[in-house]
C-alpha positions in Angstrom: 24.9 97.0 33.4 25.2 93.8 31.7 24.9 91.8 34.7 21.8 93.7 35.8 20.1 93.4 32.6 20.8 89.0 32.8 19.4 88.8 36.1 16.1 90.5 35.7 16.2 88.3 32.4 16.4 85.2 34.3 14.1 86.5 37.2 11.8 87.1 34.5 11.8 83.4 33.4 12.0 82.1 36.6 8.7 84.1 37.3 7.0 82.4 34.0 8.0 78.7 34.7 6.4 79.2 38.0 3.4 80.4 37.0 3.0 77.7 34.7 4.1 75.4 37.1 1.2 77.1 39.5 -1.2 76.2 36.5 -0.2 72.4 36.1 -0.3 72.0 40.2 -4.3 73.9 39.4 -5.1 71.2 36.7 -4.0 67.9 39.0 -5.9 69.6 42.0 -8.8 70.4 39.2 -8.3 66.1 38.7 -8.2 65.4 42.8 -11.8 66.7 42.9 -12.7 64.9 39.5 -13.2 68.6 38.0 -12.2 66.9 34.3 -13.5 70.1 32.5 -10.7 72.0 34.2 -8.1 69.8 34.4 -8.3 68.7 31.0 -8.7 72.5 29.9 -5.0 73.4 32.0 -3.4 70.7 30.6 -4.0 71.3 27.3 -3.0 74.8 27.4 0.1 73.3 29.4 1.3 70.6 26.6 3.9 72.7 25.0 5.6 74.1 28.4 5.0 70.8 30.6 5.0 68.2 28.3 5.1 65.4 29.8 3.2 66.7 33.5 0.4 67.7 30.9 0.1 64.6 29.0 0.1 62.5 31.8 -2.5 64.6 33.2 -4.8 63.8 29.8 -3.9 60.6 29.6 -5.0 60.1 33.4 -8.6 62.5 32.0 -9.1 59.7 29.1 -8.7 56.6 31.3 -10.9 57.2 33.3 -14.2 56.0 32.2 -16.2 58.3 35.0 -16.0 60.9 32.6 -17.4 62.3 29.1 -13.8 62.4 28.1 -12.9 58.6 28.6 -11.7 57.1 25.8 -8.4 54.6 25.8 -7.4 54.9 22.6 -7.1 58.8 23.5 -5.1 57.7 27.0 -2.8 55.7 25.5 -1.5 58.5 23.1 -1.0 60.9 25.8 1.1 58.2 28.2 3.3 57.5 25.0 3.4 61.0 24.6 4.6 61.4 28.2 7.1 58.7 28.0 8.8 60.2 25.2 8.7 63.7 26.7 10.4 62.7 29.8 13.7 62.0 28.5 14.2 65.7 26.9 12.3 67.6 29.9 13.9 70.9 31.0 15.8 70.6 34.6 13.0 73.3 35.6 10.4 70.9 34.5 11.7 68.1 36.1 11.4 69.8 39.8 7.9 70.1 39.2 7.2 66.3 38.2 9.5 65.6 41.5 6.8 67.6 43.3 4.2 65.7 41.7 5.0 62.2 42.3 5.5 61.7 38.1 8.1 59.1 37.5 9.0 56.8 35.2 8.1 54.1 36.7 4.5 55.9 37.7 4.3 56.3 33.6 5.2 53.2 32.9 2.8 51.6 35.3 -0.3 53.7 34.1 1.1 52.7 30.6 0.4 49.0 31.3 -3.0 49.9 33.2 -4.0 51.6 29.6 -2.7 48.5 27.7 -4.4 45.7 29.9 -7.8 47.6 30.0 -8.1 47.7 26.4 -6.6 44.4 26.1 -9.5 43.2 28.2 -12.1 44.8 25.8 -10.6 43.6 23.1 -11.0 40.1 24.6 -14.3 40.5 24.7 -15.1 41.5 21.5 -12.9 37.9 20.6 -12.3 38.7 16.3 -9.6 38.8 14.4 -10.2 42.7 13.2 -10.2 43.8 16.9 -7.2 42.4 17.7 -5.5 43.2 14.4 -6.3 47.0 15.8 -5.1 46.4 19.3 -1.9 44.8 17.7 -1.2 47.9 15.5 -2.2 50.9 17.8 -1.2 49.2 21.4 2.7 48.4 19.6 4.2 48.7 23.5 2.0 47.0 25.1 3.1 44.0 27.5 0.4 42.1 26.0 1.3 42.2 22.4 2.5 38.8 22.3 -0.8 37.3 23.8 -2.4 39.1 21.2 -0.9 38.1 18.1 -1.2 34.4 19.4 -4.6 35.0 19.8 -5.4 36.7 17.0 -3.1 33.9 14.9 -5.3 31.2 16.6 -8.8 32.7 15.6 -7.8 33.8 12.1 -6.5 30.4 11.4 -10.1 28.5 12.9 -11.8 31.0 10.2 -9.4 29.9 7.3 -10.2 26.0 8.6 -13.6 26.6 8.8 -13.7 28.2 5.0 -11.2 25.2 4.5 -10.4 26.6 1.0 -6.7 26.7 -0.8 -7.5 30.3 -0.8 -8.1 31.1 2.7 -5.3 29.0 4.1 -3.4 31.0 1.4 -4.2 34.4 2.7 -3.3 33.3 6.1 -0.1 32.2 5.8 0.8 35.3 3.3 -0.8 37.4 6.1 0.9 36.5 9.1 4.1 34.4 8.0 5.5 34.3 11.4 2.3 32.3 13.2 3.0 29.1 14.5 -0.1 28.0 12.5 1.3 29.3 9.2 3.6 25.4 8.4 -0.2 24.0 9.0 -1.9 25.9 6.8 0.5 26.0 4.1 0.4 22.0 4.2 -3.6 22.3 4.4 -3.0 24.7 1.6 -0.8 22.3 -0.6 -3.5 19.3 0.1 -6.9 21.8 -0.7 -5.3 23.1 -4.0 -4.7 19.3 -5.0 -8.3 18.3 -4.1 -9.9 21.5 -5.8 -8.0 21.3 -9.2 -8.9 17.5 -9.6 -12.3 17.4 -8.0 -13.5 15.6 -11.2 -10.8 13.0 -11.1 -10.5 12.6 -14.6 -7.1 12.4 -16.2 -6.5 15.7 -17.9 -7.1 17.6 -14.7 -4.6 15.4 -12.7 -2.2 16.6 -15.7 -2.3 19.9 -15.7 -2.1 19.8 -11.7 1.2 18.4 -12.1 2.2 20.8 -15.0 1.1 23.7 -13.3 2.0 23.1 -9.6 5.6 20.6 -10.0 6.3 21.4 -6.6 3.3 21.1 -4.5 3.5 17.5 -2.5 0.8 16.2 -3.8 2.2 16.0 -7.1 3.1 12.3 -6.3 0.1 11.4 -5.6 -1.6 13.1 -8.6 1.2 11.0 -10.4 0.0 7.8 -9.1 -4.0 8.6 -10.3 -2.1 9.0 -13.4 -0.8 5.9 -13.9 -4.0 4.0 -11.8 -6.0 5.4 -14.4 -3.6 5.0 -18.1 -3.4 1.2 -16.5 -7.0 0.6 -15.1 -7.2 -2.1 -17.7 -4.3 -4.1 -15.9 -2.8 -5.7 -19.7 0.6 -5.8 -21.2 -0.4 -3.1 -23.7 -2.2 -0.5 -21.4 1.3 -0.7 -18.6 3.7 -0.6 -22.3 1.3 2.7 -23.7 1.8 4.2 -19.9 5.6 3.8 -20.0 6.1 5.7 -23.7 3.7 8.3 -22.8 4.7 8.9 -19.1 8.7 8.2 -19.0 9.4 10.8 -16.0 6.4 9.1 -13.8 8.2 7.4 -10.8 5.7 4.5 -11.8 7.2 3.6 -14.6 9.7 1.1 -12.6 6.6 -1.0 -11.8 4.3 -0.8 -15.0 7.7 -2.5 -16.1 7.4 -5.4 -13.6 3.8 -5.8 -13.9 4.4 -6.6 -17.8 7.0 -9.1 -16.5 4.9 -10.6 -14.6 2.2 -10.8 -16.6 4.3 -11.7 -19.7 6.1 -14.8 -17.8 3.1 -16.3 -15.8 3.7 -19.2 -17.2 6.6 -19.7 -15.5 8.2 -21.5 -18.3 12.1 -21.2 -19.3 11.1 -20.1 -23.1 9.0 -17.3 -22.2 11.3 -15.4 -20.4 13.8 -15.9 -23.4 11.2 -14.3 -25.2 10.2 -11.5 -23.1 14.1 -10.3 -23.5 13.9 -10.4 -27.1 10.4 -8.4 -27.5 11.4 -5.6 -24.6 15.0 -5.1 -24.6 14.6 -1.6 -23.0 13.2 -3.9 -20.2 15.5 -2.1 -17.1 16.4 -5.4 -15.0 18.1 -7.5 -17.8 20.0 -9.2 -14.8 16.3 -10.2 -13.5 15.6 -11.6 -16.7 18.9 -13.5 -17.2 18.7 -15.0 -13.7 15.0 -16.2 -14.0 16.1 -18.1 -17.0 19.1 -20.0 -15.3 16.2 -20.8 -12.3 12.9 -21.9 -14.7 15.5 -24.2 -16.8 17.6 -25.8 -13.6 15.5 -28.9 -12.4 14.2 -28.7 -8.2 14.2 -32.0 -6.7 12.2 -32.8 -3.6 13.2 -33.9 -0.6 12.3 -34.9 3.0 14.7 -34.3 5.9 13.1 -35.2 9.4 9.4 -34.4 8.1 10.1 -31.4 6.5 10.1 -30.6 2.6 11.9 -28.5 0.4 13.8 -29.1 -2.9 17.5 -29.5 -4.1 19.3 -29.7 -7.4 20.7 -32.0 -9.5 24.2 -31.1 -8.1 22.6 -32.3 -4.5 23.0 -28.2 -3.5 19.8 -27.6 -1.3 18.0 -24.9 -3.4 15.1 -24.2 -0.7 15.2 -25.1 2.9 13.3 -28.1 4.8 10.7 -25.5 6.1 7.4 -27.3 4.8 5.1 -30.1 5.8 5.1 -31.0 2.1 5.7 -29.6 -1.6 4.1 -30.4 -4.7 6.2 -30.3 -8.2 7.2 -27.4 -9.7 5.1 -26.5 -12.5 5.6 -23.0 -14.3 8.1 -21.9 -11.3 4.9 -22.5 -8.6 5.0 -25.5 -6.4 1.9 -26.0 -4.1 3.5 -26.5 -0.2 2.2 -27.0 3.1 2.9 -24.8 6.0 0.8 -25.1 9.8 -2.0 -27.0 8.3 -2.8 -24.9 4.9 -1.6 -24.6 1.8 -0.5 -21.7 -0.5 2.5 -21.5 -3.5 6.2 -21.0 -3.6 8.6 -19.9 -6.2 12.0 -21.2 -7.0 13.4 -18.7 -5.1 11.9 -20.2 -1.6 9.7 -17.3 -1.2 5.8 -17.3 -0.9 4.0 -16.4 -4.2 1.0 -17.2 -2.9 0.3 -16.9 0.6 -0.9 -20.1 2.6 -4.3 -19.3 3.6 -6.3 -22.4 1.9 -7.5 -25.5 3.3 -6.8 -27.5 0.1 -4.7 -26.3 -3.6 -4.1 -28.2 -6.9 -1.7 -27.4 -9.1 -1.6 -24.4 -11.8 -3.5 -25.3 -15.3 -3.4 -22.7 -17.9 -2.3 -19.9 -15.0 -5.2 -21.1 -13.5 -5.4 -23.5 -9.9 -8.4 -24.7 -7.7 -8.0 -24.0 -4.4 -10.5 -24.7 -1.3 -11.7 -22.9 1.5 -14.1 -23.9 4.6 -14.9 -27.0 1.9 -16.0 -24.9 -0.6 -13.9 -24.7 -3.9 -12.8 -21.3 -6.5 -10.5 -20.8 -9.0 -7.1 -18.3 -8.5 -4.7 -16.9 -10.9 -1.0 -16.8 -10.9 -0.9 -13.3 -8.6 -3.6 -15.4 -5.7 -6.3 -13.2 -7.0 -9.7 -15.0 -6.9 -11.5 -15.5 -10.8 -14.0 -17.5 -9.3 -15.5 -17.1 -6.0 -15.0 -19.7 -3.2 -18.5 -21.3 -3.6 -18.5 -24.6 -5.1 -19.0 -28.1 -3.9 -16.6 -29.2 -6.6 -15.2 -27.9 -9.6 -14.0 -30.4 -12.4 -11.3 -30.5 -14.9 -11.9 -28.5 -18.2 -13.8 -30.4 -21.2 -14.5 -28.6 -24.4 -13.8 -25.4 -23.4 -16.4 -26.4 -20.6 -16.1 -27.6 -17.0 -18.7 -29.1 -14.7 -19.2 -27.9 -11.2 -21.2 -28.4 -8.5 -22.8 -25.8 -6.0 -25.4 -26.3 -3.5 -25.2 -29.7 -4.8 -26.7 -29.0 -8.1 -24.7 -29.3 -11.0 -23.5 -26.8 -13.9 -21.2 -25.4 -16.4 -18.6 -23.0 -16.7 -17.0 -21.9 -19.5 -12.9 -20.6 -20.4 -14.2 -16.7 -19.2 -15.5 -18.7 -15.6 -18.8 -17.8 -16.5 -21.6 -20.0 -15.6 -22.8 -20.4 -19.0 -25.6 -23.0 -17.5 -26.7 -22.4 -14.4 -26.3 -24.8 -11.2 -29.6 -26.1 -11.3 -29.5 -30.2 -12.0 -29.5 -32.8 -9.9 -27.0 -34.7 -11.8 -24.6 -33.7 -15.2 -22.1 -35.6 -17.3 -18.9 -34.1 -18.6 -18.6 -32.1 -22.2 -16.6 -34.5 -24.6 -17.6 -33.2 -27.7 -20.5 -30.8 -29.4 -21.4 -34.2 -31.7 -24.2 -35.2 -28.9 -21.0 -37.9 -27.4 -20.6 -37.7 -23.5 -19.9 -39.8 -20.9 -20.9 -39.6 -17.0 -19.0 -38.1 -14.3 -18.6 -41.3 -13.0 
């Protein structure tokens, strides 16, 4: 009785599943004839029995764009949908999708048809919101790598043409992974700096550094610092800059640059001096060592036509490397080197760099120097006080010197300012303000 009852049971499903089966064949014959009102009515009435014959069925409706139906976004939830379904269909199910050609490899191709098509339209459209969409909703498709690179590329040309600190920030906080993110961080770093200290004034290069310690350009906003505290290039503005600004990395040369200008002179006392106003001074050794050299006498010498100096011991102290050397005076000595002339320290290395047709030697951290016959005025560091200009320019008289340009004659005073113009024709030198002079000649 049992037995009886169990087979009309399972004749009885047997009879259901191929009726429904009858309706899915109906809906992909309804879709051979392009009758989409049909088909697409069958298969939805078919989704929860034939789950994955049905869906691809729609998503086959919604592809095509022939139809009132057509829409991709609609086609590719269907194939996904069939995908899934096709790993849990019933064994019953599964003879009908045999006898209707549906594979995997059928669902995985009209998956890719889907995702290219829309891929293509999205390519068109060329923004970063479309792709950003495709990217999201299309997850499986083959061209989801394409598509973040391209939408990566045009997002960061909008940041670059904003070229903001906050629009290279939003892009590298958006998509983190880009290849572009590294640039636009860097772009951001540089922006940020250029933005907080568009006025270049001092306080806003300050509170860049406080508020941003590790940004890159700190460094540089470090070196405005100390270009501005020592704009004034004196003893007092580089001493001010290393009490108020110890941690600047500039500190090691605001140090030198008082050393320097401190001991222009060269001479052996004022270095002894300079180490008893600035013991804190860093390179004590420097110090100690520039003493020994500006009190031990140089000698010069010749050796086969070339010049350099010795000792007192006979030790040669600087090499036979020039066509001629002048006395040391304030630890410069004018020298000769391929036809021009420049300076050279005790140490044998070039303080001033031979570029000049003619040099005297150093007066009051001053020398003449000439160029293309024309005649200026240096200091100890080779930096030109007065321009190369003059015919001639004559010894200092009364806080006055003579000089010649354009052949007409003038004065100069201590500052180098031409206190009376080049404008005669002749001029006598300054011996005194009692009305006493005496000619050039």
């Amino acid at each position: 009785m049992r037995k009886g009852i169990l087979s009309i049971l399972v004749l009885f499903f047997e009879l259901v599943n191929f009726s429904h089966a009858s309706n899915i064949e109906k809906g992909y014959e309804a879709l051979k004839i392009y009758d989409f009102f049909k088909a697409r009515q069958i298969f939805y009435k078919s989704l929860k029995k034939q789950p994955t014959a049905a869906s691809y069925g729609l998503s086959q409706i919604f592809f095509n764009d022939k139809n009132p139906f057509h829409n991709l976004d609609s086609a590719y939830i269907m194939i996904r949908m069939a995908d899934t379904s096709l790993v849990k269909e019933k064994k019953s199910n599964l003879k009908v999708l045999q006898k209707l050609e549906i594979d995997s490899l059928k669902i995985k191709a009209h998956h890719d048809s889907i995702c290219f098509k829309a891929y293509h339209q999205v390519l068109i459209l060329n923004n970063e919101e479309a792709f950003n969409k495709y990217i999201d909703f299309y997850a499986t498709s083959p061209k989801i790598n394409q598509a973040i690179k391209k939408r990566n590329f045009i997002a960061f040309e909008n940041a670059k043409q904003q070229n903001t600190s906050l629009a290279y920030k939003l892009f590298f906080e958006k998509y983190p992974s880009a290849t572009e993110a590294k640039t636009a961080k860097d772009l951001y770093d540089l922006m940020l700096y250029k933005e907080f200290t568009s006025n270049n004034n001092l306080d806003s290069y300050l509170k860049f550094i406080k508020e941003y310690p590790t940004n890159p350009y700190v460094f540089d906003a470090q070196n405005k610092v100390y270009e501005i505290e020592t704009k004034n290039k004196t003893i007092e503005s580089y001493h001010q800059f290393i009490q108020k600004y110890p941690d600047n990395p500039n500190v090691k040369q605001a140090w030198q640059n008082i050393y320097v200008l401190y001991t222009a002179d060269g001479l052996p006392e004022t270095f002894v001096e300079f180490k008893l106003e600035y013991p804190e001074f860093p390179f004590a050794e420097q110090v100690q060592k520039d003493i020994e050299l500006a009190q031990m006498p140089f000698l010069k010498v010749v050796n086969n036509g070339k010049w350099g100096f010795i000792d007192t011991t006979g030790n040669i102290r600087i090499d036979y490397n020039f066509s001629w050397v002048g006395d040391f005076n304030g630890g410069l000595a004018e020298a000769e080197l391929n036809g021009k002339y420049g300076y050279i320290d005790k140490k044998g290395e070039v303080s001033i760099p031979f570029i000049f047709d003619e040099v005297e030697k150093f007066i009051n951290k001053r020398a003449i120097v000439s160029q293309n016959d024309k005649k200026g005025i240096i200091n100890r560091k080779g930096q030109i006080i007065l321009p190369i200009e003059y015919d001639d320019i004559f010894e200092f008289n009364e806080s006055l010197a003579l000089v010649i340009k354009n052949g007409k004659y003038g004065y100069i005073d201590e500052h180098l300012v031409e206190v009376i113009p080049a404008k005669f024709d002749d001029a006598l030198f300054f011996f005194g303000w009692d009305g006493k002079s005496t000619s050039r000649r």
